[in-house]
C-alpha positions in Angstrom: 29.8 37.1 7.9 26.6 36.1 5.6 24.4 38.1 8.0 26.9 41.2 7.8 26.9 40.9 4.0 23.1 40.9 3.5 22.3 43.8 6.0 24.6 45.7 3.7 23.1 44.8 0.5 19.6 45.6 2.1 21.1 48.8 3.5 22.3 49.4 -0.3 18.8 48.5 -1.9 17.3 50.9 0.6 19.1 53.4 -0.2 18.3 53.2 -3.8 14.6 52.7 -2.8 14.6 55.8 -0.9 17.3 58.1 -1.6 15.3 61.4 -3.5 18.0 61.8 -6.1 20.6 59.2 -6.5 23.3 58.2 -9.0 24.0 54.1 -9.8 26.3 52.9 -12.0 29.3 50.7 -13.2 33.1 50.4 -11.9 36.3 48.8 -13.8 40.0 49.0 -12.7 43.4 47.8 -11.4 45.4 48.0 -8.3 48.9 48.2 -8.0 49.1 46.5 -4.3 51.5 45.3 -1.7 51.6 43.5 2.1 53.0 45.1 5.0 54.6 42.7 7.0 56.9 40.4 3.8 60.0 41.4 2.7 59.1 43.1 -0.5 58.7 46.9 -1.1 56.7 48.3 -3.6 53.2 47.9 -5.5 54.1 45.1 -7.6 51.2 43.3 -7.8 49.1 44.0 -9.8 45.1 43.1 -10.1 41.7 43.8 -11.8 38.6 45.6 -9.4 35.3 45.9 -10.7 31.7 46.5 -9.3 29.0 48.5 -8.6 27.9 51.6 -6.9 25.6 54.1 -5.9 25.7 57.4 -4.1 23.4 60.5 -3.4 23.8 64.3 -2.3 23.6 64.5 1.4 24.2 68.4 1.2 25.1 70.5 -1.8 28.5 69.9 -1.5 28.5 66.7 0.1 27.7 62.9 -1.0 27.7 59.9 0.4 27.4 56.1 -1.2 28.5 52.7 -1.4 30.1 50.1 -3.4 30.2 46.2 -4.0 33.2 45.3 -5.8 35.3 42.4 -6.4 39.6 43.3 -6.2 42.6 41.4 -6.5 45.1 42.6 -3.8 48.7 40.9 -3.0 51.9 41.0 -3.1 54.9 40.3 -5.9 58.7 39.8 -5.4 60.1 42.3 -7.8 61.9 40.5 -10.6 65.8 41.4 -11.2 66.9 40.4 -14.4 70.3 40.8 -13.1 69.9 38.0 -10.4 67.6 35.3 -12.7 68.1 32.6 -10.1 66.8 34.5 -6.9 63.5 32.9 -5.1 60.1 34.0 -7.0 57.3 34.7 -4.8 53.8 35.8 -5.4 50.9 36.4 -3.0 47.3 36.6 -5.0 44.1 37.4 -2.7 40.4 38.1 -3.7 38.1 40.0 -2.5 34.7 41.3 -1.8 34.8 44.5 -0.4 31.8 46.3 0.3 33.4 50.4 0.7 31.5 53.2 2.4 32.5 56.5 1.7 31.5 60.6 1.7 32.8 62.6 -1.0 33.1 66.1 -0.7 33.0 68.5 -3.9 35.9 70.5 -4.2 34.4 72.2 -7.3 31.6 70.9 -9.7 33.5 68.4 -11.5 36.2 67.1 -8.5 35.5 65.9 -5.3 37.7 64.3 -2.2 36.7 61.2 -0.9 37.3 59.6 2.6 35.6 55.9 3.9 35.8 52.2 5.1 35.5 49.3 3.2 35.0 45.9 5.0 36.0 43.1 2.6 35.2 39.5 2.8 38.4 37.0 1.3 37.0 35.2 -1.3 40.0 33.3 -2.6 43.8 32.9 -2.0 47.1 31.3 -3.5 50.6 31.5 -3.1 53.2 30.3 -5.4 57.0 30.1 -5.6 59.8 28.9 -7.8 58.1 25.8 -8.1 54.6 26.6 -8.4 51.3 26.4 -5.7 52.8 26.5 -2.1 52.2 22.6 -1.2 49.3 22.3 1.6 52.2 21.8 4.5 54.1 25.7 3.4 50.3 27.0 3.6 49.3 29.3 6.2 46.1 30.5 6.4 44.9 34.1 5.9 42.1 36.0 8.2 38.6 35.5 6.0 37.4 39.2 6.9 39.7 42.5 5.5 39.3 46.4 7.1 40.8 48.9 5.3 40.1 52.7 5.6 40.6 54.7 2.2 41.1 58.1 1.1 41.2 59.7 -2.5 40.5 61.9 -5.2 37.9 61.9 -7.8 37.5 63.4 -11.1 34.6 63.9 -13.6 36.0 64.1 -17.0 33.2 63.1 -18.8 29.4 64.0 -18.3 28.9 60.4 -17.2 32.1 59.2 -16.4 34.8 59.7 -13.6 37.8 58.5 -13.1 38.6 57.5 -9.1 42.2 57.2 -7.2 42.4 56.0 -3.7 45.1 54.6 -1.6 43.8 52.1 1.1 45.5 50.2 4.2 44.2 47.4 5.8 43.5 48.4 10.1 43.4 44.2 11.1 45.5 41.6 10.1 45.2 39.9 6.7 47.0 37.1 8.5 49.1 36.9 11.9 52.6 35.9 11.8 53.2 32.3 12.6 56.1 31.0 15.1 59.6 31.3 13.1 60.4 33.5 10.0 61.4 33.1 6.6 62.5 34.7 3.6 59.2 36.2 2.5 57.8 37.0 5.6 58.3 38.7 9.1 55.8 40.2 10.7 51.6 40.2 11.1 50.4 41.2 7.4 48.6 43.9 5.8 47.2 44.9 2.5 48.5 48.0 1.2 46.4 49.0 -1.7 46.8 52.2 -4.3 43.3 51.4 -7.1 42.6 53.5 -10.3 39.0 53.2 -11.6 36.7 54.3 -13.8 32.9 54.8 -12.4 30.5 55.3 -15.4 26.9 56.5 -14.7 24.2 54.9 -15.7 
């Protein structure tokens, strides 16, 4: 995985290096995420994202680029203030995902974008009622994270866009073990809708 990760920052520094016109800059955000595989519907966790990027015209209406960014994916038992008592249950992950994309321009200030981003798990909690899971409840979770993305970007500022994308993980974020229980039934997946501001420097 440390091999993978450093032929992708040297493909990323070449790029810059070489590219004849190319744009670099800043990214902040949230995503609103879920797993597919629990019991719970809906993106109720929230997290932050934030990173860099770069990206270049491959074609006069078409770029390509690449991101290093840090995101919070997970999932979140909806809270019903009508039933106080029920079982709390939160997933947090972090990660290091490293997208790929091509953008294509839909006019001069809007573009559709489509790629891959390979992520690498840097961290990983679950908690309950009674806080951190204790070390014979935890299961472990699958250290690399594949999701393909699609989405929609928009330039409303001369150096500033703002960057919606809905992602879904393609390989287990963790298999299912023998047995159920009441948060989970089935291999997991993250689910992922991100907002974002790119800024460019």
């Amino acid at each position: 995985m440390n091999k993978f990760l450093i032929t992708i920052v040297l493909l990323l520094a070449a790029n810059v290096l070489f590219a004849q016109r190319f744009d670099a800059g800043l990214i902040a955000g949230f995503n609103g995420s879920q797993v597919e595989g629990d019991y719970f519907k809906g993106y109720n966790k929230a997290g932050i994202l934030a990173g860099i990027f770069v990206q270049t015209d491959v074609a006069p209406a078409i770029v390509a680029g690449m991101e290093i960014k840090y995101s919070q994916k997970g999932s979140r038992k909806k809270y019903d203030p009508k039933q106080p008592e029920v079982e709390k249950y939160v997933m947090r992950l972090g990660y290091i995902d490293i997208p790929i994309f091509m953008g294509f321009r839909t006019n001069e200030r809007s573009m559709i974008i489509a790629g891959i981003a390979p992520g690498v798990l840097i961290h990983s909690k679950e908690l309950d009622n009674y806080g951190e899971f204790p070390k014979e409840d935890q299961h472990p979770f699958n250290t690399f994270d594949l999701q393909p993305f699609l989405g929609f970007q928009f330039d409303f500022l001369e150096r500033a866009s703002i960057d919606l994308r809905l992602a879904l993980s393609v390989v287990p974020i963790r298999n299912q073990p023998s047995g159920t229980n009441y948060y989970w039934h089935n291999n997991q997946f993250n689910n992922v809708i991100s907002l974002a501001v790119y800024y460019r420097l």
